[in-house]
C-alpha positions in Angstrom: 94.9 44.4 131.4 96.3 43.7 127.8 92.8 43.0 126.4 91.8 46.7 127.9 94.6 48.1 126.4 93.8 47.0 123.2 90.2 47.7 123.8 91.4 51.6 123.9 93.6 51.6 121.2 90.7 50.1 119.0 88.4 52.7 119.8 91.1 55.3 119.6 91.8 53.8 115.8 88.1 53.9 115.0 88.3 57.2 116.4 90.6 58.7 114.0 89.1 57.2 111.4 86.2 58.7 112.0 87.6 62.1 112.5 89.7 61.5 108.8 86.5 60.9 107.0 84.2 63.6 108.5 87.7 65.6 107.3 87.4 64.3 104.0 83.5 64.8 103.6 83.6 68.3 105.0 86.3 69.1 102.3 84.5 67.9 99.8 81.7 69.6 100.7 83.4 73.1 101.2 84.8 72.8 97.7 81.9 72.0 95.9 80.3 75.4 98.0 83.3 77.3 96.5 83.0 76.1 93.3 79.7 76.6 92.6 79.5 80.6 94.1 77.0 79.2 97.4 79.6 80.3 100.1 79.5 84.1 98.4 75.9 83.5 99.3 76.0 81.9 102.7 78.7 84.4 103.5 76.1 87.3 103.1 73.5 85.5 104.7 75.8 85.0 107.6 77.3 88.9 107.4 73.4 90.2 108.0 73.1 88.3 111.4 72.4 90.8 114.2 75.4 91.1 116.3 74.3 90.7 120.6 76.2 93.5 122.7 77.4 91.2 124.9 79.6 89.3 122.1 82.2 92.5 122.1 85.4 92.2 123.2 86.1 92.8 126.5 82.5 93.5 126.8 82.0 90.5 129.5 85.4 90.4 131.5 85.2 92.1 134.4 86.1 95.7 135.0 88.8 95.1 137.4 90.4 92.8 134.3 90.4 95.0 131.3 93.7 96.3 130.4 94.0 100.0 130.6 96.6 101.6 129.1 97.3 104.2 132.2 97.3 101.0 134.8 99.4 98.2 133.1 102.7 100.5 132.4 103.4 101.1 136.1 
């Protein structure tokens, strides 16, 4: 039982090291996307996506669920 124990706590470990340098790269990466203008860029790019009806909100909960302001004060 000890050597499972140990067996999880290892993975966890490597785990969250992982996790601390796929942090660290995706850091680095943002900043060098700030720094040199690219995310102005990719933030157009991404602004000119078409935009599905269903992806509004409320748009796909069910009518008896949407909040209505005449039904919720009672």
């Amino acid at each position: 039982m000890k050597i499972a124990i140990w067996i999880v706590c290892g993975l966890l470990a490597a785990l969250w090291t992982g996790g601390a340098f796929a942090a660290a790269a995706l850091t680095e990466w943002a900043s060098g996307l700030i720094a040199s203008g690219a995310a102005v860029d990719m933030g157009r790019a991404v602004a000119e996506w078409p935009v599905p009806a269903r992806s509004r909100l409320g748009s796909t909960w069910p009518a008896s669920r949407r909040c209505r302001s005449s039904s919720w004060r009672r």
